[in-house]
C-alpha positions in Angstrom: 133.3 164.8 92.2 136.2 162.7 92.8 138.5 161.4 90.2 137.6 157.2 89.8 140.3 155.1 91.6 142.0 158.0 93.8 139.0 158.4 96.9 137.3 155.0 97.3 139.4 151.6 97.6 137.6 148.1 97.4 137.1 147.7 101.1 135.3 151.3 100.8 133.2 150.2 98.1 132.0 146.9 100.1 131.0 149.7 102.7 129.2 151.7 100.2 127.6 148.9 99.1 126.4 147.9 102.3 125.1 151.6 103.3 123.0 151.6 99.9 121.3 148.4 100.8 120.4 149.3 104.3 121.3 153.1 105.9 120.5 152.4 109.0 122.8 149.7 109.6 125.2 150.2 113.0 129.0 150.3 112.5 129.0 147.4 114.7 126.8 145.4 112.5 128.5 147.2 109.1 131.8 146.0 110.6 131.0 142.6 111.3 130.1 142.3 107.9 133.3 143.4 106.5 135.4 142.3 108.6 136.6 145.0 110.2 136.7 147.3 113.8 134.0 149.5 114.4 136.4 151.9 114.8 138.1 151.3 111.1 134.3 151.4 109.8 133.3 155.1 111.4 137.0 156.2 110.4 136.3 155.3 106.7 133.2 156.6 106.5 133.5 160.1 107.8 137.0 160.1 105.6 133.9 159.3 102.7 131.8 162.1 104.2 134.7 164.4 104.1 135.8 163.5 100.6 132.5 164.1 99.4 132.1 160.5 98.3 129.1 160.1 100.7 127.0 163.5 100.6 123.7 162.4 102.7 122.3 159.5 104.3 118.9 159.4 103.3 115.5 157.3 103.3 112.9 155.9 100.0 109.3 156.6 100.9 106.9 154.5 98.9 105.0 157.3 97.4 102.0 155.7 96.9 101.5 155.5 100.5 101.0 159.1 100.4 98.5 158.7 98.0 100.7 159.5 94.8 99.5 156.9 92.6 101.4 157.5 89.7 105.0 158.4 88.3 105.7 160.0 84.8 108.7 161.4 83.3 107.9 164.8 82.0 110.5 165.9 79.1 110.2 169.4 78.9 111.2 171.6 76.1 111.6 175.6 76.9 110.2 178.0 74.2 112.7 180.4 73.3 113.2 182.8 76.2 111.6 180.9 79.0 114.3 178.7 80.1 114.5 180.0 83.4 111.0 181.0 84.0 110.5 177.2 83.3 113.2 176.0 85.6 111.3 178.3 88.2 108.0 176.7 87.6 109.6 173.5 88.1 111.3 174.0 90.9 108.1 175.7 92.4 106.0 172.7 91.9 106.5 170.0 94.3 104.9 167.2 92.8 108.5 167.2 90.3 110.3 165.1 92.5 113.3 164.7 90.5 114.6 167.3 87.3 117.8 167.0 85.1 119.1 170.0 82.7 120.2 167.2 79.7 121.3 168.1 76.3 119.2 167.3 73.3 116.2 168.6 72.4 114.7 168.8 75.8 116.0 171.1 78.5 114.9 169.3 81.5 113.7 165.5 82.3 111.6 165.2 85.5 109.8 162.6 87.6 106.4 164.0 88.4 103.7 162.1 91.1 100.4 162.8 91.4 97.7 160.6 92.5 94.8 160.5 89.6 95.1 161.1 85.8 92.8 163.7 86.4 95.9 166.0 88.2 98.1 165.3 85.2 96.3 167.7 83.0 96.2 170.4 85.7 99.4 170.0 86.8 101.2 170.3 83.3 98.7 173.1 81.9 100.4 176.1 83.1 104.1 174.6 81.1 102.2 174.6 78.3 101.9 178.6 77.4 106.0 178.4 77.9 107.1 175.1 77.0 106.3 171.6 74.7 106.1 168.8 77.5 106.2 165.0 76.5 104.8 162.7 79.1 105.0 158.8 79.9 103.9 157.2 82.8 105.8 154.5 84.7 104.1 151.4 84.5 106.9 150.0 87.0 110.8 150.3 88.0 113.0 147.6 87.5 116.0 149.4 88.6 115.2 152.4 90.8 118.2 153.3 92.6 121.6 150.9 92.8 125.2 151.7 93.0 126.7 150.8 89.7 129.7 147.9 89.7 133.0 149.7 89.8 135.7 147.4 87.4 138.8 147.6 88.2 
């Protein structure tokens, strides 16, 4: 991870910002926005690819138009020697769409879909022999995904 201040200047970060509210923007149109040469714009952006400040361009699905109805974090707590029989499980079932290893009592915090309360139950039950799970389920997402403001 870069060290703050040293990869990405404020012209970079108006970029950023830009790419984060629409990824498929062109240069052309990116530029225009900032101000700058098409040119300038690709050069800054693959010298962000190469630094590692930009890792992926990506998409967001709306999972519930897959028929995922429902979102819950899942805190999951390991019992002695399963820690890695647990990661396994949840890396193994695809329905975790998103797992952290945090500190604290937990070991992992995941985001789990699945489309009727019904699944919950089944999909949890097989943690349950190797692991204490704590469940809530998202009633909605104020802030899903936004670049934080960098102070300088």
């Amino acid at each position: 991870m870069p060290k703050e201040g040293k990869s990405v200047d404020r012209v970079d970060l108006k970029i950023l910002r830009e790419l984060d509210r629409s990824g498929r923007i062109s240069y052309s149109e990116l530029a225009a926005k900032i101000g700058m040469s098409s040119p300038s714009i690709t050069e800054r952006i693959k010298r962000m690819e190469n630094a590692g400040v930009i890792r992926n361009f990506t998409i967001e699905i709306d999972l519930g138009m897959l028929g995922y109805a429902l979102e819950a974090i899942v805190r999951i707590k390991p019992r002695p020697g399963n820690l890695h029989i647990i990661k396994k499980m949840i890396i193994e079932e695809t329905r975790f769409t998103t797992c952290d290893a945090v500190t604290g009592d937990d070991c992992f915090v995941c985001r789990l879909v699945f489309g009727a309360m019904e699944e919950l139950d089944f999909i949890l039950e097989p943690f349950h022999e190797k692991a204490e799970t704590n469940t809530a389920i998202i009633k909605s997402s104020p802030v899903r995904h936004r670049l934080p403001k960098r102070h300088f």
